[in-house]
Z-matrix of the N, CA and C atoms (Angstrom, degrees):
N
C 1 1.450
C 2 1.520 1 108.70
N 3 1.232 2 115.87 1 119.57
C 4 1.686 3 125.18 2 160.14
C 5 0.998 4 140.59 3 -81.03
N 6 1.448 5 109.26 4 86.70
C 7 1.953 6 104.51 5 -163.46
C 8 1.675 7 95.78 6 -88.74
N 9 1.501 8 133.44 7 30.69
C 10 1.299 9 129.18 8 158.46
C 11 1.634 10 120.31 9 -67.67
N 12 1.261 11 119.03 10 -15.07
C 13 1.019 12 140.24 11 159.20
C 14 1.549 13 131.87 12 -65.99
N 15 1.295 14 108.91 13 -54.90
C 16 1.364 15 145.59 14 -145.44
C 17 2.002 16 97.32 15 -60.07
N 18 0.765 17 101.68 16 70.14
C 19 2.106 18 90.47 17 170.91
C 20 1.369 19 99.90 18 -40.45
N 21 1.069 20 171.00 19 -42.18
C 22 1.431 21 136.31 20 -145.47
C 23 1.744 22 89.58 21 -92.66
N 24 1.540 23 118.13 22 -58.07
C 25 1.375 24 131.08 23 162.90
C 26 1.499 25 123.85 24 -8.76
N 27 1.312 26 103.65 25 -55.32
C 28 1.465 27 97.79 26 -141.87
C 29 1.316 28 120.83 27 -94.53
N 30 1.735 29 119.12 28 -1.85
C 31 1.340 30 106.04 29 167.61
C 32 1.476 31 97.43 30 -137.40
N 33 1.905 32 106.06 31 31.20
C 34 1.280 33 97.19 32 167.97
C 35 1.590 34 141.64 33 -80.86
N 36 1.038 35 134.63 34 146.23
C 37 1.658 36 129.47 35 -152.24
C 38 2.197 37 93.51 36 -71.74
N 39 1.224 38 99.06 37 -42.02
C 40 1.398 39 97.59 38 -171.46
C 41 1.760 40 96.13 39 -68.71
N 42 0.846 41 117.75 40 -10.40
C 43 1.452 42 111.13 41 170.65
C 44 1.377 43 133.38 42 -85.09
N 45 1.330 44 92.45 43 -39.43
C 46 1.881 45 99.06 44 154.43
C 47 1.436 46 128.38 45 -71.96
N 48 0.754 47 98.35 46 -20.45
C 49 1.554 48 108.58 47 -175.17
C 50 1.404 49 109.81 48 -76.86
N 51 1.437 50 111.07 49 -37.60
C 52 1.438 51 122.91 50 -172.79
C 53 2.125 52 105.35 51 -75.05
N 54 1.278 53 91.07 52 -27.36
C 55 1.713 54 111.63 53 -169.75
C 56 1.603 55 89.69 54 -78.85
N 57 1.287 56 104.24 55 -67.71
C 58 1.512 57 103.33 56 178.21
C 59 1.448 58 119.70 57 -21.89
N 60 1.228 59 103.24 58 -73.96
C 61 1.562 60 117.91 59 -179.35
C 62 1.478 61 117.00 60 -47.93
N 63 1.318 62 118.74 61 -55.20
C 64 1.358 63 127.33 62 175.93
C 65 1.723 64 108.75 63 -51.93
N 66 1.592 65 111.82 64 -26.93
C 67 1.435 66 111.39 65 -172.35
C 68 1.358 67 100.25 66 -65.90
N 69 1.637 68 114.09 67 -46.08
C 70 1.328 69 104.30 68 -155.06
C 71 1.828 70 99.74 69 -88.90
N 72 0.907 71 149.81 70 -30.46
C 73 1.215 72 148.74 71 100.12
C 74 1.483 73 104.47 72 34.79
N 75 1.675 74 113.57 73 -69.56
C 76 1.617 75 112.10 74 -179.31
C 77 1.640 76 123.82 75 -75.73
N 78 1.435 77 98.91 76 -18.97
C 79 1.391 78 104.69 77 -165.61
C 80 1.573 79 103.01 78 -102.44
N 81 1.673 80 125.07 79 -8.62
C 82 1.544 81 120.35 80 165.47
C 83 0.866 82 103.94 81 -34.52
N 84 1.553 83 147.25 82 -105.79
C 85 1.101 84 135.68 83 -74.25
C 86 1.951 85 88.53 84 -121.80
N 87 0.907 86 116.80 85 -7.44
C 88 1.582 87 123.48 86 168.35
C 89 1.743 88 133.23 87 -73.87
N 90 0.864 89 119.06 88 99.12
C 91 1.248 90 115.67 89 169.60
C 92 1.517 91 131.49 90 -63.34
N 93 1.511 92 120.42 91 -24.46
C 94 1.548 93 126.30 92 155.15
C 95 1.769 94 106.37 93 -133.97
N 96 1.255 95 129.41 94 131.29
C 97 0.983 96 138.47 95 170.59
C 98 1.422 97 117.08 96 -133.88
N 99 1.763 98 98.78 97 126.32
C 100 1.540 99 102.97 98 168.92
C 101 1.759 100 119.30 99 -64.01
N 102 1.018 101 102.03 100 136.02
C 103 1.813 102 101.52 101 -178.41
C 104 1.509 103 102.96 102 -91.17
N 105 1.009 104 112.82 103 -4.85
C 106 2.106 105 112.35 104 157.23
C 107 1.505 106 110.72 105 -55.76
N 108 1.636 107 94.12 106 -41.67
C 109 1.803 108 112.87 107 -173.23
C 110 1.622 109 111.97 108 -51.84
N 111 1.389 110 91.35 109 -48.36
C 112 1.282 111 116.67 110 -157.01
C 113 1.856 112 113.27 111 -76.22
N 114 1.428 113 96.11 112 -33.97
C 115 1.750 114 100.78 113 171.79
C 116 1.596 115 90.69 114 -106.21
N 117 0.969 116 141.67 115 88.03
C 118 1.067 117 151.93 116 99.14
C 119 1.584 118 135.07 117 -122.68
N 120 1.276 119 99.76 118 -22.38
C 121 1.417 120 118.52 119 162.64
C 122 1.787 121 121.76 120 -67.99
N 123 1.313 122 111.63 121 -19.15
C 124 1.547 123 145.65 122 166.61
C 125 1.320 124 118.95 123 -105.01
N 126 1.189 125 97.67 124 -25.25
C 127 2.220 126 90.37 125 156.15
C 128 1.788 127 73.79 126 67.08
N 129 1.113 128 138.05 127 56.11
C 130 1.978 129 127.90 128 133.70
C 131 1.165 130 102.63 129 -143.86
N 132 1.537 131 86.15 130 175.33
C 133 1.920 132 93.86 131 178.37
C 134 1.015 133 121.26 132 -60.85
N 135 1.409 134 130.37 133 -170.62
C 136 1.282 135 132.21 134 -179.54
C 137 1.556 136 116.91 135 -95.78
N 138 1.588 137 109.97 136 -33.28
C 139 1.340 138 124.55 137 158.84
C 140 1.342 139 107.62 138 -32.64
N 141 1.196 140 114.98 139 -63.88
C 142 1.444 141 129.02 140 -171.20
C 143 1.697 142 115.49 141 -70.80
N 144 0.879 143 97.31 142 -33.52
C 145 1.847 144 106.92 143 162.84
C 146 1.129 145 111.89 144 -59.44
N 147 1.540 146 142.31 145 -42.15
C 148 1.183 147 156.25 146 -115.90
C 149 1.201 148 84.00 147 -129.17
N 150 1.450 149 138.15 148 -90.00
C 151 1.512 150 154.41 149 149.04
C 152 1.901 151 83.34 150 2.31
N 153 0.874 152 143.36 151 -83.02
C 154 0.985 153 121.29 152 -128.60
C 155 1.639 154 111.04 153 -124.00
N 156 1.659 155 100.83 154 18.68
C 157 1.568 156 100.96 155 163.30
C 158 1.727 157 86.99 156 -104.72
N 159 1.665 158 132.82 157 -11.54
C 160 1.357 159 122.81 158 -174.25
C 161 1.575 160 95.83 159 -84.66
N 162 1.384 161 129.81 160 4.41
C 163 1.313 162 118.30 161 -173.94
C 164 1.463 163 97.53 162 -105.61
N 165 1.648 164 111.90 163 -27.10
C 166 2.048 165 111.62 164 -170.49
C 167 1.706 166 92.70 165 -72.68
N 168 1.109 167 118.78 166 -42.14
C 169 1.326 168 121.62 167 177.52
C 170 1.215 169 132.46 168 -40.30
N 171 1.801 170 101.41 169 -74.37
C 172 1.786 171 105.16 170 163.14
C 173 1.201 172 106.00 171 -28.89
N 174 1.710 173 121.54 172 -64.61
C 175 1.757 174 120.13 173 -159.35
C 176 1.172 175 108.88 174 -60.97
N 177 1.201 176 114.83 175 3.47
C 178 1.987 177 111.40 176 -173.25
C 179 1.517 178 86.55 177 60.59
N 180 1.574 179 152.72 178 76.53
C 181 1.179 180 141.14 179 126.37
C 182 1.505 181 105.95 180 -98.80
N 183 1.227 182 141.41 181 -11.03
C 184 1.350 183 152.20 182 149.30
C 185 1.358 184 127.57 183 -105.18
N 186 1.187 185 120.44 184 150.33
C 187 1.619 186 113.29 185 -170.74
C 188 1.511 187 84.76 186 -135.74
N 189 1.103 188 107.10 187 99.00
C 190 1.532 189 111.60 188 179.14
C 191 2.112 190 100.59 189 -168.68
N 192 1.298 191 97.19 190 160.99
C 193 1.418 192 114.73 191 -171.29
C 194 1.694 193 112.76 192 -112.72
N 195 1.333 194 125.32 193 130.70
C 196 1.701 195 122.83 194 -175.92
C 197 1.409 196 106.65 195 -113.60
N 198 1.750 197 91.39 196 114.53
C 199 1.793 198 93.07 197 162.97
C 200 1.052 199 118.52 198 -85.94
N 201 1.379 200 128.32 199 89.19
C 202 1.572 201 130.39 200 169.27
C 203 1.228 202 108.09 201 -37.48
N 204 1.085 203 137.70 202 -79.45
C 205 1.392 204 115.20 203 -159.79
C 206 1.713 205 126.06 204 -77.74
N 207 1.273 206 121.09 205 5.88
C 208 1.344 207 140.42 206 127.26
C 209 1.253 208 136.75 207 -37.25
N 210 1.529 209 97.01 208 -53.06
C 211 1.888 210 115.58 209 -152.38
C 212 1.410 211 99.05 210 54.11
N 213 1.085 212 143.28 211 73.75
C 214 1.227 213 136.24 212 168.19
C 215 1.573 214 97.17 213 -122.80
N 216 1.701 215 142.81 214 154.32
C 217 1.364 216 132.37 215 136.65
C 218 1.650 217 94.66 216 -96.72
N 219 1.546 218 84.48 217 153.55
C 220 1.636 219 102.63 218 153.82
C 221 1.371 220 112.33 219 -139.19
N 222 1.371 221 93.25 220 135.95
C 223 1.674 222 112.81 221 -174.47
C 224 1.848 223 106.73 222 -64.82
N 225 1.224 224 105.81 223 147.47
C 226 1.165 225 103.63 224 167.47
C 227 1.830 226 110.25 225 -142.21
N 228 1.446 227 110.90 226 42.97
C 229 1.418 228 130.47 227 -171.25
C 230 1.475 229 79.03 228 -107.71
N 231 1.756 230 105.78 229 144.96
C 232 1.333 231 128.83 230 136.56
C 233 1.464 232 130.32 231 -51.76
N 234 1.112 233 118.55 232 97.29
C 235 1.585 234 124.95 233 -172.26
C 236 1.926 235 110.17 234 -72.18
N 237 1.254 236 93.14 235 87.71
C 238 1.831 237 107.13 236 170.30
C 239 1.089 238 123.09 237 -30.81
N 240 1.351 239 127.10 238 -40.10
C 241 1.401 240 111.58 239 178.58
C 242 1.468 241 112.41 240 -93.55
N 243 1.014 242 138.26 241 -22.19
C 244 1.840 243 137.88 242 152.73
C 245 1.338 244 96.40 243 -55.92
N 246 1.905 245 141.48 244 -38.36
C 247 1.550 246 104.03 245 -177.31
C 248 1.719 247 95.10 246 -80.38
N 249 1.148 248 128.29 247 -10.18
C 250 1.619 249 114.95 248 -163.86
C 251 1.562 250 98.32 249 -86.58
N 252 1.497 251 120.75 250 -6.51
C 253 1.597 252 131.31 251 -175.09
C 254 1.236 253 82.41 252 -78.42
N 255 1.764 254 134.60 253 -71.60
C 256 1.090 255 141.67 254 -128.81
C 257 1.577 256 115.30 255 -83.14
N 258 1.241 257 95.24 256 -24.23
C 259 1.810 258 119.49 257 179.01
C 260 2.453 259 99.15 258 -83.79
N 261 0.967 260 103.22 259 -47.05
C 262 1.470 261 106.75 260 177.75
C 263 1.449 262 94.10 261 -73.99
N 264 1.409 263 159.19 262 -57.55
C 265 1.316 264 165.70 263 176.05
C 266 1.647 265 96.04 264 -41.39
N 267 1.020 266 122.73 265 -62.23
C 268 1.678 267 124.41 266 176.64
C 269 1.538 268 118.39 267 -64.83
N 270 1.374 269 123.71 268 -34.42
C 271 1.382 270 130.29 269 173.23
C 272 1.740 271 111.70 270 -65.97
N 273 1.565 272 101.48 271 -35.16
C 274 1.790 273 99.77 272 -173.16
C 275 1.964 274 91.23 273 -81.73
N 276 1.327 275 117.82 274 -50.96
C 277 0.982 276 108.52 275 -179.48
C 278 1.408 277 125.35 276 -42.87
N 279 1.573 278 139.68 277 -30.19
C 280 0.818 279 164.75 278 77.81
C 281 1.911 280 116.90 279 47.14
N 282 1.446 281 87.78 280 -90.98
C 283 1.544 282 108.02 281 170.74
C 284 1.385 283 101.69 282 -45.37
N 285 1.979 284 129.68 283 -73.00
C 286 1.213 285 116.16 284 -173.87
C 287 1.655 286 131.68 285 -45.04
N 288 1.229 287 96.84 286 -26.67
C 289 1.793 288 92.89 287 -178.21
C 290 1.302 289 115.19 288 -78.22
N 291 1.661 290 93.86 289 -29.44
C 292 2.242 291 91.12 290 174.57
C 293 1.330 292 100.33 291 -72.42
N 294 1.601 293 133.28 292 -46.24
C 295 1.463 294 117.35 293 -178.10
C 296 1.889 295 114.87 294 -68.18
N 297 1.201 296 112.04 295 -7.44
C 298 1.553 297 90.89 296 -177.84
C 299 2.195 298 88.75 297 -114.40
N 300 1.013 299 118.69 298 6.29
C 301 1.412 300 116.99 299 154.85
C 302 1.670 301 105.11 300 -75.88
N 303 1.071 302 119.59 301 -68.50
C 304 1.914 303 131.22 302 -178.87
C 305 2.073 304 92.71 303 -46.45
N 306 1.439 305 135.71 304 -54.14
C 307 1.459 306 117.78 305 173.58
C 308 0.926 307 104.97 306 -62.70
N 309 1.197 308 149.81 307 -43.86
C 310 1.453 309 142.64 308 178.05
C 311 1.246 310 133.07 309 -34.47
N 312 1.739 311 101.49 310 -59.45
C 313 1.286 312 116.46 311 163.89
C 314 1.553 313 120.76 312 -62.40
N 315 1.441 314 116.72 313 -30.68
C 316 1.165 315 123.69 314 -154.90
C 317 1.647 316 113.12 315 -82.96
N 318 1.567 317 98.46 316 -27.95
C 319 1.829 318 136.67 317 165.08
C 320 1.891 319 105.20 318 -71.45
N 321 0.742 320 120.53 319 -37.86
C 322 1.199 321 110.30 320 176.74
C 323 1.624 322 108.62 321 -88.50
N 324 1.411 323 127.13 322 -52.92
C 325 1.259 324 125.57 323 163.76
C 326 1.617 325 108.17 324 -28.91
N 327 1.054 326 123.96 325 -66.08
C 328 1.456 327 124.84 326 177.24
C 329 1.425 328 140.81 327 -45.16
N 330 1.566 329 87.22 328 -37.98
C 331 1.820 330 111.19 329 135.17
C 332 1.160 331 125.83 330 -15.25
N 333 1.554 332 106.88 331 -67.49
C 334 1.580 333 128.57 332 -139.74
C 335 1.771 334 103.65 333 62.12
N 336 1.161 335 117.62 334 52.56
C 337 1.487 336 139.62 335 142.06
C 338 1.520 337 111.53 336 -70.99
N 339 0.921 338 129.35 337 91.65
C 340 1.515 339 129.39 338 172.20
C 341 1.551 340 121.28 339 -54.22
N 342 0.947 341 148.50 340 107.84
C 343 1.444 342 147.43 341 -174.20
C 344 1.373 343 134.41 342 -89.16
N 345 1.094 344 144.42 343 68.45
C 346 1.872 345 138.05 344 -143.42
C 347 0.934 346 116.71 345 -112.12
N 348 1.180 347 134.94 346 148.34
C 349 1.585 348 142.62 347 -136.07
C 350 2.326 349 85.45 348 -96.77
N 351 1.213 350 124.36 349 137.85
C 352 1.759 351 100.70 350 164.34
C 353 1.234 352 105.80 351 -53.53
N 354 1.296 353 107.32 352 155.38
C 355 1.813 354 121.52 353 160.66
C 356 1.422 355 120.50 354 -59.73
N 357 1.770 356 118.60 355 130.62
C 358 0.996 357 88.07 356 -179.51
C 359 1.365 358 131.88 357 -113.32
N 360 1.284 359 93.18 358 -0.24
C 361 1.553 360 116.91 359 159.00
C 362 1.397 361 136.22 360 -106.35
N 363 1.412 362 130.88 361 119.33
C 364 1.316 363 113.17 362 -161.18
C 365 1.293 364 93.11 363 -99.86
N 366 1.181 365 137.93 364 -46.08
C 367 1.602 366 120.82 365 162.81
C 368 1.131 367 129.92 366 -25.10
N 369 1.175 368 135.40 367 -31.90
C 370 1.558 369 127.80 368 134.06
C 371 1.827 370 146.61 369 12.02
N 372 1.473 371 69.37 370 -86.03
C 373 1.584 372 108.57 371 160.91
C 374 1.304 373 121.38 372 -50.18
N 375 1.659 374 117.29 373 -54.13
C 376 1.248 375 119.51 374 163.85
C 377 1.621 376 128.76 375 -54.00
């Protein structure tokens, strides 16, 4: 469907707004995107692409950078699921050292390696 046509559409505010959103919507999940990509997938120019990912920007509704003479964006958002990789990557890493600490102990116990907590009082002793 082509609402490039459309008179009620085309310079309506609820219509940009709806475009707006969907833009930034298109441009999440990318870390470099051609803006050729981007007005053609939106059926407008690129001027107008440009114009109006430099307007989501100002508002802080995008956190991303425009190479004009590229047309390229680059994201400059933290990508959530690489930190939720990086946070699960540290938790298993994590897990292995307590399970090969617990064989450790469990290998020396078997020994008859005795294991003792340090003292923690030396007044004690006295």
């Amino acid at each position: 469907m082509n609402l490039k046509y459309d008179y009620f559409f085309l310079d309506n505010k609820y219509f940009n707004k709806i475009r707006a959103n969907n833009l930034k919507q298109y441009v999440a999940p990318y870390r470099v995107l051609d803006m050729k990509d981007i007005a053609s997938a939106f059926a407008i120019g690129l001027d107008q692409v440009e114009s109006e990912l430099a307007t989501q920007i100002s508002t802080g509704q995008i956190k991303a950078k425009i190479d004009s003479y590229k047309k390229v964006l680059y994201s400059s958002s933290a990508n959530k699921e690489l930190e939720t990789y990086k946070k699960v990557n540290k938790a298993g890493e994590a897990w292995i050292s307590d399970v090969e600490i617990g064989l450790m102990k469990m290998a020396c116990m078997k020994k008859g390696i005795i294991l003792q907590k340090p003292i923690q009082h030396m007044d004690r002793l006295m």
